[in-house]
C-alpha positions in Angstrom: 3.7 9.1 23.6 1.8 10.7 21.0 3.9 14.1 21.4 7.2 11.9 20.8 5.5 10.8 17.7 4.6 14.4 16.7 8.2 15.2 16.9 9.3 12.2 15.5 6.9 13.1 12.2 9.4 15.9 10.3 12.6 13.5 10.8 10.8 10.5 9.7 9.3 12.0 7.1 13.1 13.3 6.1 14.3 9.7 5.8 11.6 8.3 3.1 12.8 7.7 -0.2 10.3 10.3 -2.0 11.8 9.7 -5.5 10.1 6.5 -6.7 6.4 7.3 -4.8 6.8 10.9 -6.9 7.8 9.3 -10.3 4.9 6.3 -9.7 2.7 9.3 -8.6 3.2 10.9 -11.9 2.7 7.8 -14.4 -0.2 6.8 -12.9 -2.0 10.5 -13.6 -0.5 10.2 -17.0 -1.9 7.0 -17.8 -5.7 7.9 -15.8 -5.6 11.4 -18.1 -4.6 9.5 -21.0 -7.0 7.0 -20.8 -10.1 9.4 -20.2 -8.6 11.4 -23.3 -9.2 7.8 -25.6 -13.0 8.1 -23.6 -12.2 4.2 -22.6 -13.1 2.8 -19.3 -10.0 3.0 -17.3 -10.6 -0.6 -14.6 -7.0 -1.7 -15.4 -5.2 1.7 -14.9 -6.8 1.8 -11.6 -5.7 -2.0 -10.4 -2.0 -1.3 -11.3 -2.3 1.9 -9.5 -3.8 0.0 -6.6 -1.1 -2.5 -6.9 1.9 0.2 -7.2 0.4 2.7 -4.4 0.0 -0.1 -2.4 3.7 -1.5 -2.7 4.7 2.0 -2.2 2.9 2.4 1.7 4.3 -1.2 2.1 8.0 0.1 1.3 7.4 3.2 3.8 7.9 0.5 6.3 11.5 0.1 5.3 13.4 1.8 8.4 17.2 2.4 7.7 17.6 3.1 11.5 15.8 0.6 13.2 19.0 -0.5 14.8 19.6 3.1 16.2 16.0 3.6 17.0 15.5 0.8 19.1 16.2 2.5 22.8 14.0 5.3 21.6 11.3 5.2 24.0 8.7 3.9 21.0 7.6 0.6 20.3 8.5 -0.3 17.1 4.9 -0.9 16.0 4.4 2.8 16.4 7.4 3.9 14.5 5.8 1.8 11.7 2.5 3.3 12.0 3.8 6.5 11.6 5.7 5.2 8.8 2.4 4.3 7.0 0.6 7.3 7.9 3.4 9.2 6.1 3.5 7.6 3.2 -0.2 6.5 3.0 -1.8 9.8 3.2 -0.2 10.9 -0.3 -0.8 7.5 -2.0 -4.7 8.0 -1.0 -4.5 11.6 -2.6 -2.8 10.4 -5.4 -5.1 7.0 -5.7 -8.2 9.7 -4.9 -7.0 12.0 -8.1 -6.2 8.8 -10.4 -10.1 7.3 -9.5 -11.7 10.9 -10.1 -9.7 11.1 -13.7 -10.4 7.4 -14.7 -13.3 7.0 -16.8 -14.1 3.6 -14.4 -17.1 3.0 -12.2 -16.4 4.8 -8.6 -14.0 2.4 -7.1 -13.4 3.9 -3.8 -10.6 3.2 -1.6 -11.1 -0.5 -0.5 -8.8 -2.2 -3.2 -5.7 0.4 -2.4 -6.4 -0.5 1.0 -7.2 -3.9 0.7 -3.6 -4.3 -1.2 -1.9 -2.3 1.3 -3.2 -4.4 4.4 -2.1 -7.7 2.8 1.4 -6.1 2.0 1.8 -5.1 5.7 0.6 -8.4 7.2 3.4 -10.0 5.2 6.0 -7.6 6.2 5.1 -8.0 9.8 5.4 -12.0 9.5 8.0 -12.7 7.3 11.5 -13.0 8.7 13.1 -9.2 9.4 15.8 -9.3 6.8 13.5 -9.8 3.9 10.3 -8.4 5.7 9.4 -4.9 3.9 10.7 -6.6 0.1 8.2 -9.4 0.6 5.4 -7.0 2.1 6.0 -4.7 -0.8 6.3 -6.8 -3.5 2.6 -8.8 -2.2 0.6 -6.1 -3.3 1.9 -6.4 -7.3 1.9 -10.1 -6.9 -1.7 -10.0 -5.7 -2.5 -8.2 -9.1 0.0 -10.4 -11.4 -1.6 -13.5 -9.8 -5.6 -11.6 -10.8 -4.3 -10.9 -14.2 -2.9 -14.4 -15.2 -4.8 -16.9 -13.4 -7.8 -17.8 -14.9 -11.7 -17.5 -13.2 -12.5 -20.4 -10.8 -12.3 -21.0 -6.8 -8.6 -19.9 -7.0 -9.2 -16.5 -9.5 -12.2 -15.8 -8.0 -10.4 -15.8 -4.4 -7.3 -14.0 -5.8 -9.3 -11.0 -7.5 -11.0 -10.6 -4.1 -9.1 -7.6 -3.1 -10.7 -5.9 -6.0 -14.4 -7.7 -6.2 -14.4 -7.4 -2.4 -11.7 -5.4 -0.9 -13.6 -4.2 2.4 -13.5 -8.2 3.8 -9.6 -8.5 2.1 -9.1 -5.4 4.5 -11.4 -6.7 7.8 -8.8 -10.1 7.3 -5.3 -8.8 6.7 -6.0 -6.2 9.8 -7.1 -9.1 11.9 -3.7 -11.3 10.8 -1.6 -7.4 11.6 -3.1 -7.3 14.9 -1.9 -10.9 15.6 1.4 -10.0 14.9 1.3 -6.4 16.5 4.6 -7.5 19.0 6.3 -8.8 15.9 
């Protein structure tokens, strides 16, 4: 299986809209450099690019074959995975060069992650016509929601994917695992 997925890399790969990842790619480094020119701690430039990297691996799911793919002799769950792979190596470059040029306390991975899981467990429950727009547009939600709503049970519990994205992550893999045969 894993050869056919090998193979399976260079077409897939092929078949990603690269446009709008590349142009996000590019704002957000404009925005981290910018922001360490002004010498200002750079926390927000780093949720919005966790929020926009992480819609980005979500829309990686979107599959404009499926239909044809489907009697290839790969479970759909591992067409997806290689889907995110794809597209979630270069988001955790890009999201690695935006943390090292913010002028923010060392963030790590965990809240790109953290958004990206929750945008995936989404997109594997919700129905299949709407599935990779809701996954994709969770992640920005996620950060709306943590901008507007104000500290409390509910804002503490929605900012969790930054304050403690490595639980946010253990708990949206748990609810993708559930619906692995989705």
């Amino acid at each position: 299986m894993s050869t056919v997925l090998v193979q399976a890399a260079v077409p897939t790969a092929r078949a990603i809209r690269w446009a709008p990842a590349t142009g996000l790619a590019a704002l957000l480094i404009a925005a981290a450099v910018l922001a360490r020119s002004a010498d200002r701690p750079a926390d927000l430039v780093l949720a919005i690019a966790a929020a926009g990297l992480a819609g980005t691996i979500v829309s990686g799911l979107h599959d404009p074959a499926a239909a044809l793919l489907s009697a290839v002799p790969v479970s759909v769950m591992q067409r997806r995975v290689l889907r995110l792979v794809l597209v979630g190596l270069p988001a955790v470059v890009v999201w690695t060069l935006v943390d090292s040029l913010a002028n923010a306390e060392a963030s790590g991975p965990g809240p790109l992650l953290a958004l990206s899981a929750c945008g995936v467990a989404v997109a594997l429950w919700a129905p299949q016509r709407r599935a990779v727009l809701l996954g994709a547009s969770t992640p920005p939600v996620l950060f709306a929601l943590d901008q507007v709503v104000p500290s409390g049970t509910v804002g503490d519990a929605i900012a969790w994917w930054w304050t403690d994205p490595w639980w946010v992550l253990a708990g949206a893999t748990l609810v993708c695992v559930a619906g692995h045969r989705r």
